[in-house]
N, C-alpha and C positions, 0 to 999 in steps of 0.2 A: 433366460432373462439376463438382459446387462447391466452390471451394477457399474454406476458412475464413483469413482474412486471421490470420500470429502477431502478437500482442504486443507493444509495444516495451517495452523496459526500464522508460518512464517509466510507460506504460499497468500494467505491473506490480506497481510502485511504489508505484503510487494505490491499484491493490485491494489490495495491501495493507494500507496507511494506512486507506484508506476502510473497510476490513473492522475493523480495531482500532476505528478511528473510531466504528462502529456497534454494537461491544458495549459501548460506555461507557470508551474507552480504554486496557483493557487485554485482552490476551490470551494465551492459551497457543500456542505453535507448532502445536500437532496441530488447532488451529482456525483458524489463521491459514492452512494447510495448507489444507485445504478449503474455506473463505473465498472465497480469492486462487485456486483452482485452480492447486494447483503440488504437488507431489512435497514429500518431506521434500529428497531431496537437491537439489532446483531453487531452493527457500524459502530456505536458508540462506546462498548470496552477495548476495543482495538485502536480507536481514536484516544482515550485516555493513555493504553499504552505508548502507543506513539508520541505523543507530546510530552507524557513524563520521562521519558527514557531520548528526548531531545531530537527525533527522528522528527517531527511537524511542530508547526508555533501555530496559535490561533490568533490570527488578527482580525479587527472587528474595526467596520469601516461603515462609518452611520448605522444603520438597521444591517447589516449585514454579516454574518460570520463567512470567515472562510480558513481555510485551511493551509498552509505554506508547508511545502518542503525545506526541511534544514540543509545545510552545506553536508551535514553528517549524514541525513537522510539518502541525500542525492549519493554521499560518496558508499551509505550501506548497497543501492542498486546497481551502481556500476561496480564493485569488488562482488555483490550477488549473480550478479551476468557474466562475468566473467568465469566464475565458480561454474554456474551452467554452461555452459560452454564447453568447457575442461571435460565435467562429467559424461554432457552429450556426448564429447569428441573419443571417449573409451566404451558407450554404452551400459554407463553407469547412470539411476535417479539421483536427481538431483535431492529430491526433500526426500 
């Protein structure tokens, strides 16, 4: 049997980020949902993290929320990629 290795919190983090990241910044939950591959109720304590800790801002734009990468967010994925990289480059995990 193949067991698929879970997640870690930081790994889910990043596809998060990385999924805002890739629609131009901003996103809706019900895409970041699909995106990140997470449930609506799994999405949302990762989403508080992120905003408290200044990585995402929530801006709300008529009936709509969506989700903003921070300058900090952006500069946590490029200093994250680079880190991977490094590691990939010796045959070290990265998480």
């Amino acid at each position: 049997m193949i067991t698929i290795p879970r997640r870690t919190k930081v790994q889910i983090y990043m596809d998060i980020m990385r999924a805002i990241r890739k629609a131009g910044g901003r996103l809706k939950i019900t895409h970041i949902v699909y995106k990140a591959n997470l449930t609506h109720t799994r999405v949302q304590p990762y989403l508080d993290f992120l905003l408290s800790n200044g990585f995402l801002e929530e801006e709300k734009t008529g009936q709509a929320n969506y989700f903003v990468i921070t300058k900090k967010g952006g500069e946590f994925l490029s200093e994250a990629n680079k880190l991977k990289e490094l590691s990939d480059a010796f045959g070290l995990p990265f998480y």
